[in-house]
FIDO-854036 format. One record per residue (C-alpha): residue number from 1; x, y, z. Coordinates in steps of 0.5 Angstrom, whole numbers, always signed. Example, Ala and Ser with C-alpha at 12.3 -4.5 7.8 and 13.67 -1.06 7.14 Angstrom:
{pos:1, x:+25, y:-9, z:+16}
{pos:2, x:+27, y:-2, z:+14}
***
This chain:
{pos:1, x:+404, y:+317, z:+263}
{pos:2, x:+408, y:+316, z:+257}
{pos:3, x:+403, y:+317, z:+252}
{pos:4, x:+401, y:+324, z:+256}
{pos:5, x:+409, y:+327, z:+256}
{pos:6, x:+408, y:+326, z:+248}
{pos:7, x:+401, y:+330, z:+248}
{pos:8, x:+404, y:+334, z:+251}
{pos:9, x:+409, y:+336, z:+246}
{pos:10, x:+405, y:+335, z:+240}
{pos:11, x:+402, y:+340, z:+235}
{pos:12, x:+397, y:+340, z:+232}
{pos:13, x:+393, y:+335, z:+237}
{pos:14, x:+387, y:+332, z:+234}
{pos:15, x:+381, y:+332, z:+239}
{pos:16, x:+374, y:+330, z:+240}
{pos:17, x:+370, y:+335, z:+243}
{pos:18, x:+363, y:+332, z:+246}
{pos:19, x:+357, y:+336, z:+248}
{pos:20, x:+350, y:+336, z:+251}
{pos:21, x:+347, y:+342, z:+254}
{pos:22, x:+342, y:+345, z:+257}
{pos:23, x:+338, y:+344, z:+252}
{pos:24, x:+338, y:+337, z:+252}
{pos:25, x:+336, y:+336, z:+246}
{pos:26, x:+342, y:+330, z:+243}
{pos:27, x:+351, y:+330, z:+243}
{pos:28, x:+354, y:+335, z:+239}
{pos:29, x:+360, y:+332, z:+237}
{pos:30, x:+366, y:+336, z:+233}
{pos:31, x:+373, y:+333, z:+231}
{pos:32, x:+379, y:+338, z:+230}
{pos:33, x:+386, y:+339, z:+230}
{pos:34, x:+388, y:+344, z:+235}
{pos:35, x:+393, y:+349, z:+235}
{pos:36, x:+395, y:+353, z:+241}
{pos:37, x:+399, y:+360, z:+239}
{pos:38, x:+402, y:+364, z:+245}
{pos:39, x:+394, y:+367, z:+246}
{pos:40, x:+390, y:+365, z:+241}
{pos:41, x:+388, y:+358, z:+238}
{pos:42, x:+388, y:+356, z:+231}
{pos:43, x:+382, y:+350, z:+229}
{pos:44, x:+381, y:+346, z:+223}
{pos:45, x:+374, y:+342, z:+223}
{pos:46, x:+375, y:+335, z:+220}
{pos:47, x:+367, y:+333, z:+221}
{pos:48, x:+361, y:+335, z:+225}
{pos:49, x:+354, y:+332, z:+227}
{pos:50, x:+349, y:+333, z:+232}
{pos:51, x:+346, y:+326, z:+235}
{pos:52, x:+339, y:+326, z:+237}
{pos:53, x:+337, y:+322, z:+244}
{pos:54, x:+333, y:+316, z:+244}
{pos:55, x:+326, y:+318, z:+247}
{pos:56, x:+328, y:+314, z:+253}
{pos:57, x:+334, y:+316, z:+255}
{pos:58, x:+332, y:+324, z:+254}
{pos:59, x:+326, y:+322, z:+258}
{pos:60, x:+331, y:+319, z:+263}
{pos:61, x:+336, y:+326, z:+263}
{pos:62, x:+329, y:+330, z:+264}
{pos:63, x:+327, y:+326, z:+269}
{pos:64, x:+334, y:+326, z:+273}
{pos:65, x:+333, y:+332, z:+273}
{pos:66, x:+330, y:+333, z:+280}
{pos:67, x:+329, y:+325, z:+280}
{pos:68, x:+331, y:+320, z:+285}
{pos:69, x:+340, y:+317, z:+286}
{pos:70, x:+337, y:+311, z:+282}
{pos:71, x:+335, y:+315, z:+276}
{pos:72, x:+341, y:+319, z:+277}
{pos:73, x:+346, y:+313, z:+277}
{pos:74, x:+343, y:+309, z:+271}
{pos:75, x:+342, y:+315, z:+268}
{pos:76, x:+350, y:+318, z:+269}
{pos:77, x:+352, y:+309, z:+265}
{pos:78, x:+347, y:+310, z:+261}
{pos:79, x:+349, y:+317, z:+258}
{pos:80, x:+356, y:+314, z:+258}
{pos:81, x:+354, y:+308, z:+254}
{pos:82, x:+351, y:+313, z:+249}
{pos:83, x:+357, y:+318, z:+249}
{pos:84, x:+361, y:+312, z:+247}
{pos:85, x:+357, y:+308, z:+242}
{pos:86, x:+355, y:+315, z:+239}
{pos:87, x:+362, y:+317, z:+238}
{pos:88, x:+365, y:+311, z:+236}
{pos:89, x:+360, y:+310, z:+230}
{pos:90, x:+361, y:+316, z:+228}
{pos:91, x:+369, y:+316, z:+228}
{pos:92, x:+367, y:+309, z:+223}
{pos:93, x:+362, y:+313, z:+219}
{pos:94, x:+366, y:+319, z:+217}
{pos:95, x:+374, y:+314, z:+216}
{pos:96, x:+377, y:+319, z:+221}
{pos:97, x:+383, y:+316, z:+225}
{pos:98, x:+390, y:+319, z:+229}
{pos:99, x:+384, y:+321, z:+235}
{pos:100, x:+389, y:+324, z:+240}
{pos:101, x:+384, y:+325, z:+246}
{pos:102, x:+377, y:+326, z:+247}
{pos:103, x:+374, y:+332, z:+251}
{pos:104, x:+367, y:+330, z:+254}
{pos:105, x:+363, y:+336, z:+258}
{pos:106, x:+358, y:+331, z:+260}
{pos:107, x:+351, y:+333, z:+261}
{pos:108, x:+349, y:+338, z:+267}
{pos:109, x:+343, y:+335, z:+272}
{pos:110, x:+345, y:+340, z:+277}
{pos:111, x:+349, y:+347, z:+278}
{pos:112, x:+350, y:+351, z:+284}
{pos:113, x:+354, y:+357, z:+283}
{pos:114, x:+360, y:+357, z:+286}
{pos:115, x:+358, y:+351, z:+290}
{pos:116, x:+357, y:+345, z:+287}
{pos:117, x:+356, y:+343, z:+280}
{pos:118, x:+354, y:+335, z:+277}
{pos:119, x:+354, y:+333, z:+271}
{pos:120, x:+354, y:+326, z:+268}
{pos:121, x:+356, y:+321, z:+262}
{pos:122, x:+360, y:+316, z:+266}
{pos:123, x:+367, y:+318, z:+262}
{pos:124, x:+369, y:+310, z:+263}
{pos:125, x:+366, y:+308, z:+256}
{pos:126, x:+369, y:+312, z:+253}
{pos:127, x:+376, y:+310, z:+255}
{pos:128, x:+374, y:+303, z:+253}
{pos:129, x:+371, y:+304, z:+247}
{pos:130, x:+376, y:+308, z:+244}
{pos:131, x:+382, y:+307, z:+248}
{pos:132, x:+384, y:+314, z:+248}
{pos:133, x:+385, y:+318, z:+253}
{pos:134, x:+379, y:+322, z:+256}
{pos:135, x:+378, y:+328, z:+260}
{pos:136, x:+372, y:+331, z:+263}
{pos:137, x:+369, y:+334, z:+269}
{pos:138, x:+371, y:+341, z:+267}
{pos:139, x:+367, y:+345, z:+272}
{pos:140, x:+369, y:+342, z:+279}
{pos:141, x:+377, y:+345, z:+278}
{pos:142, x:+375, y:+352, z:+278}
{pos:143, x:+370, y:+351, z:+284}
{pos:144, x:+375, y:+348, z:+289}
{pos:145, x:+379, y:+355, z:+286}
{pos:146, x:+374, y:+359, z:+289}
{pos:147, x:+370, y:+360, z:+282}
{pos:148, x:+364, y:+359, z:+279}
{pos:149, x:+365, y:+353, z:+275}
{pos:150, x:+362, y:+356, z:+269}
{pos:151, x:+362, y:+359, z:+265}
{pos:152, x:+367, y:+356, z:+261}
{pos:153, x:+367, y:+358, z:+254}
{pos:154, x:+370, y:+366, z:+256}
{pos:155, x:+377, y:+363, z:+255}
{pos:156, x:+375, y:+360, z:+248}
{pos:157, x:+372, y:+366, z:+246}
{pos:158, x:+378, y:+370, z:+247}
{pos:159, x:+382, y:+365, z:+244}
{pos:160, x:+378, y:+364, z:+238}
{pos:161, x:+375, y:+371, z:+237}
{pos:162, x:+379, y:+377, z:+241}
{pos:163, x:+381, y:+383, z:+237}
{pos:164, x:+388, y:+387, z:+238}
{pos:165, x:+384, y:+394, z:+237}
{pos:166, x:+376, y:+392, z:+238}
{pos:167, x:+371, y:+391, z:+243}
{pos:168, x:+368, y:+384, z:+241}
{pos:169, x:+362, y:+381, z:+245}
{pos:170, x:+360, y:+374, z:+244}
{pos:171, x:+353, y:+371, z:+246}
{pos:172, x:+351, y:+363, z:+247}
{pos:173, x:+344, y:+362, z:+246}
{pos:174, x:+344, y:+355, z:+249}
{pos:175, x:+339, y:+352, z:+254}
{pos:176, x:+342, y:+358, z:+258}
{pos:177, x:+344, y:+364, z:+255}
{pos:178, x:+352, y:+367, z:+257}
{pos:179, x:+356, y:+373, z:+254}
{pos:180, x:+363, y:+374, z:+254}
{pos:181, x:+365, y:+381, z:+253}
{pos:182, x:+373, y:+381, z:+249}
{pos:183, x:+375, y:+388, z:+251}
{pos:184, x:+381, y:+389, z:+246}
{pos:185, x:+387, y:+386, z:+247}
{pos:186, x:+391, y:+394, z:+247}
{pos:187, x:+387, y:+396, z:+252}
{pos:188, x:+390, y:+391, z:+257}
{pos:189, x:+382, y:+390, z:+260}
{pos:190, x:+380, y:+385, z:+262}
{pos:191, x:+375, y:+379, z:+260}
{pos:192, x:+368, y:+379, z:+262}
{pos:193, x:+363, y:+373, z:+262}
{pos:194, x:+357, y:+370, z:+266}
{pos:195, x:+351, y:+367, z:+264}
{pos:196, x:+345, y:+372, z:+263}
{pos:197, x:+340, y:+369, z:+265}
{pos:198, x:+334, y:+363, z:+260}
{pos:199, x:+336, y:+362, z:+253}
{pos:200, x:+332, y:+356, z:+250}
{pos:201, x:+330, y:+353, z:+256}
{pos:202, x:+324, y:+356, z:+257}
{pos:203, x:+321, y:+356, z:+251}
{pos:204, x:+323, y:+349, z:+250}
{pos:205, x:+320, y:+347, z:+257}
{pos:206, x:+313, y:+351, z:+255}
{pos:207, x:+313, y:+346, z:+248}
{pos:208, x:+314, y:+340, z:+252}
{pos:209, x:+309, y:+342, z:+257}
{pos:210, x:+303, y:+345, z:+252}
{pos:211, x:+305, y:+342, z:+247}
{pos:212, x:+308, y:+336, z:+248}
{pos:213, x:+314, y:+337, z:+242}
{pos:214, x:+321, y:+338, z:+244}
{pos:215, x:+322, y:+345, z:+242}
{pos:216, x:+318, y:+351, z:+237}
{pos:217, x:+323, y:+350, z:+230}
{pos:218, x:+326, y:+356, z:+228}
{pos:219, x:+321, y:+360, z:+232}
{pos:220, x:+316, y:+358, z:+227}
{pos:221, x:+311, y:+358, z:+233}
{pos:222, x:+312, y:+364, z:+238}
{pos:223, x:+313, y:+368, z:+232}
{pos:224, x:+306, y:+368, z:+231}
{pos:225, x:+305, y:+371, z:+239}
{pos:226, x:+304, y:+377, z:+241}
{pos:227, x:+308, y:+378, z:+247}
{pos:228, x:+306, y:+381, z:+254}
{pos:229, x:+311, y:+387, z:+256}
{pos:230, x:+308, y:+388, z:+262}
{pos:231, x:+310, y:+381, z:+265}
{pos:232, x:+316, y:+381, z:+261}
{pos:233, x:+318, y:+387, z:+265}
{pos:234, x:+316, y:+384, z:+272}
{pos:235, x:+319, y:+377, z:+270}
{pos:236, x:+326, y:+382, z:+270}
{pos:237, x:+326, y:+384, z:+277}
{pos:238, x:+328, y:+375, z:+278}
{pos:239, x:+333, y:+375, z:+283}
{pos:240, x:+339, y:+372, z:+278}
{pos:241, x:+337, y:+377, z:+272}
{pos:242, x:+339, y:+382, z:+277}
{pos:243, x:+345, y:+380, z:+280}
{pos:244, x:+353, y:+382, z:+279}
{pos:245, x:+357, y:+377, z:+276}
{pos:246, x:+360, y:+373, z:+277}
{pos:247, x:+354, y:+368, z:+276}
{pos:248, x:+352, y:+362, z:+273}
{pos:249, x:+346, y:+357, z:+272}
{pos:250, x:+342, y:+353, z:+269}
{pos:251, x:+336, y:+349, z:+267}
{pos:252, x:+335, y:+346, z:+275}
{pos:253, x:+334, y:+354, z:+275}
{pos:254, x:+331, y:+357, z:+269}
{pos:255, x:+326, y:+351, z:+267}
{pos:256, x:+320, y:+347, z:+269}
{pos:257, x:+319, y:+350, z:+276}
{pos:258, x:+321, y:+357, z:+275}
{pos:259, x:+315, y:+357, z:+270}
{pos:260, x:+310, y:+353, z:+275}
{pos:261, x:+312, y:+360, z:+279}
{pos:262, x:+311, y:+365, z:+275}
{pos:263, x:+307, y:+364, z:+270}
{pos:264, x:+299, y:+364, z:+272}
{pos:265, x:+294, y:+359, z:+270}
{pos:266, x:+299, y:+356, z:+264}
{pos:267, x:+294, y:+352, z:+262}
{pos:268, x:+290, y:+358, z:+259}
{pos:269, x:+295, y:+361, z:+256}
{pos:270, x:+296, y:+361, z:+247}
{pos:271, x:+302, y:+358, z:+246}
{pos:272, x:+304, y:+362, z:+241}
{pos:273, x:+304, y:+368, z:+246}
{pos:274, x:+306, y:+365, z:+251}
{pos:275, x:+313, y:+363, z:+247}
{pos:276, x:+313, y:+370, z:+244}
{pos:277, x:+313, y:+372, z:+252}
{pos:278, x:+318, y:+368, z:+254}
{pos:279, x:+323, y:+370, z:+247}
{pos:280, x:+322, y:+377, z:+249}
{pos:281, x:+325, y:+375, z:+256}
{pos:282, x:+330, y:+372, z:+254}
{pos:283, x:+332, y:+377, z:+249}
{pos:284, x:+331, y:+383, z:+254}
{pos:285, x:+335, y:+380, z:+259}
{pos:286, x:+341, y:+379, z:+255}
{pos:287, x:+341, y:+385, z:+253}
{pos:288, x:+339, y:+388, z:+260}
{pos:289, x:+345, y:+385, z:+263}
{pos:290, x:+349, y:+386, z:+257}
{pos:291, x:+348, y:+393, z:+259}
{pos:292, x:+349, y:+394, z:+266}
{pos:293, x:+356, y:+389, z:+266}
{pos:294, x:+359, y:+389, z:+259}
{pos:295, x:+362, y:+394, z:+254}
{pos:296, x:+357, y:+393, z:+250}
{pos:297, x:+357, y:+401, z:+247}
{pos:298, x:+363, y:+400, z:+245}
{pos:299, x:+363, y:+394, z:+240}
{pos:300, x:+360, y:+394, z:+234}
{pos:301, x:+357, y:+387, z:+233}
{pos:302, x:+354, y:+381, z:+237}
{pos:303, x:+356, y:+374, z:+236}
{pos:304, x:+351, y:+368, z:+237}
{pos:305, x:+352, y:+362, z:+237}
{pos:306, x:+348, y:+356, z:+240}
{pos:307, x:+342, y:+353, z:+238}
{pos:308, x:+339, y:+359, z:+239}
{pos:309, x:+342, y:+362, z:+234}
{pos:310, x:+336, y:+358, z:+230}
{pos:311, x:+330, y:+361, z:+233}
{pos:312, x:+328, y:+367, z:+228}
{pos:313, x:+324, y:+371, z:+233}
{pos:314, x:+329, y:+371, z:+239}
{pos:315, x:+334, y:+373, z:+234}
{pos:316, x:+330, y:+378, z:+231}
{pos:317, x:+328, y:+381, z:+238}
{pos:318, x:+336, y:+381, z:+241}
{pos:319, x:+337, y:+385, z:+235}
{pos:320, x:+331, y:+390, z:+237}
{pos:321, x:+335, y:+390, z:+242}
{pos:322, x:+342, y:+392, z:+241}
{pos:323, x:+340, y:+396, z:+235}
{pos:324, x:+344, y:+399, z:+233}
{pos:325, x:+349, y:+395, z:+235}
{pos:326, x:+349, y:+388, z:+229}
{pos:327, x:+347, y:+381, z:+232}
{pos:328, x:+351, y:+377, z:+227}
{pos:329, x:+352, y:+369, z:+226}
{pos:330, x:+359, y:+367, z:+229}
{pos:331, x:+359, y:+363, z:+222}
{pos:332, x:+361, y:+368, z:+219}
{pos:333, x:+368, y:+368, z:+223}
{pos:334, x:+367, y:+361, z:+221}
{pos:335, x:+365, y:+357, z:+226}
{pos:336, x:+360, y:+353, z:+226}
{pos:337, x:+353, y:+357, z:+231}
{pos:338, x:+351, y:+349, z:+233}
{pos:339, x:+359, y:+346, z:+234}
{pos:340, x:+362, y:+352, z:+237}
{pos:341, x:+361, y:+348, z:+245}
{pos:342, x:+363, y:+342, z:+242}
{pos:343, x:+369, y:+345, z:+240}
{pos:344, x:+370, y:+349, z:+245}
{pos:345, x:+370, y:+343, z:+250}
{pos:346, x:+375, y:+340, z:+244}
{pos:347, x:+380, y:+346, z:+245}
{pos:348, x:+379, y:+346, z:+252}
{pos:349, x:+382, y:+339, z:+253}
{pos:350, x:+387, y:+340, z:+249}
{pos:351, x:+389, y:+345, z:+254}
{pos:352, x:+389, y:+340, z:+260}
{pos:353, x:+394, y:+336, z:+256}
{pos:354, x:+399, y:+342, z:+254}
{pos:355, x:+397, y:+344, z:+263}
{pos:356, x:+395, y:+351, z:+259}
{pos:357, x:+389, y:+354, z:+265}
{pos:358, x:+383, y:+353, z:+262}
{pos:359, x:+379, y:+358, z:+266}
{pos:360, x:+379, y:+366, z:+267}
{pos:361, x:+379, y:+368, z:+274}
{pos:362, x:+376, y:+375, z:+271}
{pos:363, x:+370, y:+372, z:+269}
{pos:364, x:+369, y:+366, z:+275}
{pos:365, x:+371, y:+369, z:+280}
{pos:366, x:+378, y:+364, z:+282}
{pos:367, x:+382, y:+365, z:+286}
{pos:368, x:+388, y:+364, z:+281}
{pos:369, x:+388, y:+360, z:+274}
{pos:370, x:+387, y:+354, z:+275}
{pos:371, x:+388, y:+348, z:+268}
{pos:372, x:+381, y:+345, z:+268}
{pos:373, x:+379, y:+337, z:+267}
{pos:374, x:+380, y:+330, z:+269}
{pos:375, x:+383, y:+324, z:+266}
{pos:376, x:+380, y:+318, z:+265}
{pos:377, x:+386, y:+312, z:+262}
***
């Protein structure tokens, strides 16, 4: 454990922070010397990349999804291998050396708010291939605290965002949408965040599904949609849209299924007004939530990050949304829209080396903070 009393002490760390999301779409990976202040953290970025899934392992991820133990276990080895093999390439291409950690948020099969939470990627090739130390399972602290398990990008938000006089709002536009509301430090408020309900994930599901393609290119597709406003309107009367915080999901949630549900007769729908619908969706149910539980009148922007940020007709309809309010990409408070969770994982396992509490009980619901992850050697 002597390795770990020298992390601990040590500043800045270099960390590696890996990514999969709800998206499913392939391992973001950011590389970042991190610097913790007393309530704030300052990063410079080394390298970044976004690994793409071999079709057979995505297949195998969305089939996991609902899928057998089997499917889960070879699936949870196999992503692990992946990780692994995918990082340490990476590390080799770019010439980067002096890695102190890795943080691995692994890829969520299931989540039930409050309850239990899985997500896999066995950290075990990791350790091996690197010989570093690596931290992942970063949900299941909070829960046995009496939280959520997620979200977990608020305390992230807060530390790379937060303003002393100004209320900011952040926006992950991901498989899953989440906001964090950052009441102005002077205020002493406290911090706001949930999941708002779908980000990508059924726009995704509605491309595999009508047109066997992972995912409608910068909204090229549903921008030539017109979108049905009355079903838009029913669809918002969804149980988890209408819920108070604290609340998490996912895509075990908003995905497949929940189309199935309630969307009539899919197969006769236009694909372009269908994902035209499903962005109107997810745009309103942002900003419905937003304002019935956030202070978003008192912000002057929003800021996206997430794959999300992308997608030209959500992003023009969130702006609809919350004008006059600006919905601004967060590069440009220099933080990369696609790595931003990559390299929040990354700072939240420089957090678990310094026993800093990686979670906010304002936003989850814990009962106290708690230092969020689990070691592998």
């Amino acid at each position: 454990m002597s390795i770990l009393r020298k992390l601990a002490k040590k500043s800045p760390l270099r960390m590696v922070g890996l990514m999969s999301g709800t998206s499913m779409d392939g391992l973001d990976i950011c590389v970042a010397d991190i610097d913790f202040g007393e309530d704030a953290v300052a990063f410079s970025e080394i390298a970044s990349a976004c690994v793409q899934f071999p079709s057979d392992l995505k297949m195998s991820i969305w089939q996991a999804l609902s899928g057998t133990t089997e499917d889960v276990t070879r699936t949870h080895y196999n992503l692990g291998r992946f990780y692994a093999k995918s990082t340490s390439e990476f590390l080799s291409a770019e010439g980067i050396s002096g890695i102190d950690a890795v943080a691995v948020h692994g890829q969520t099969i299931h989540h039930i708010s409050g309850e239990a939470t899985l997500q896999i990627g066995e950290p075990s090739f990791l350790a091996q291939d690197l010989g570093k130390p690596i931290i992942s399972d970063f949900r299941a602290r909070d829960i046995s605290a009496g939280g959520t398990g997620a979200p977990l990008m608020p305390i992230v938000d807060s530390w790379l965002f937060r303003q002393e006089e100004e209320t900011v709002l952040c926006l992950n536009l991901g498989g899953v949408a989440n906001i964090t509301a950052l009441p102005a430090r002077a205020s002493g408020e406290d911090i706001i965040g949930f999941d708002t309900g779908p980000g990508m994930a059924l726009l995704d599901e509605a491309m595999m599904l009508l047109a066997q393609q992972p995912f409608d290119e910068h909204g090229s597709v549903s921008s030539q949609g017109t979108p049905d406003e009355a079903l838009v309107e029913e669809w918002l009367k969804d149980e988890f849209i209408l819920k108070e915080p604290p609340k998490s999901t996912g895509r075990d949630y908003f995905g497949k299924e929940w189309l199935e549900r309630n969307v009539d007769k899919i197969a006769n729908w236009k694909l372009h007004d269908l994902l035209a619908t499903l962005s109107l969706f997810t745009a309103r149910s942002v900003a419905l939530n937003c304002r019935r539980f956030s202070a978003i009148v008192q912000t002057s922007n929003v800021i996206v990050s997430g794959g999300g940020v992308h997608h030209r007709t959500a992003m023009t309809m969130l702006s609809q949304q919350f004008s006059p309010v600006e919905v601004i990409s967060s590069q440009k408070f220099n933080v990369d829209p696609d790595m931003k969770e990559a390299l929040g994982f990354a700072i939240l396992g420089a957090a678990y080396l310094k026993s800093i509490p990686g979670n906010l009980p304002s936003v989850t619901g814990a009962s106290h903070p708690v230092v969020l992850g689990k070691l592998t050697l």
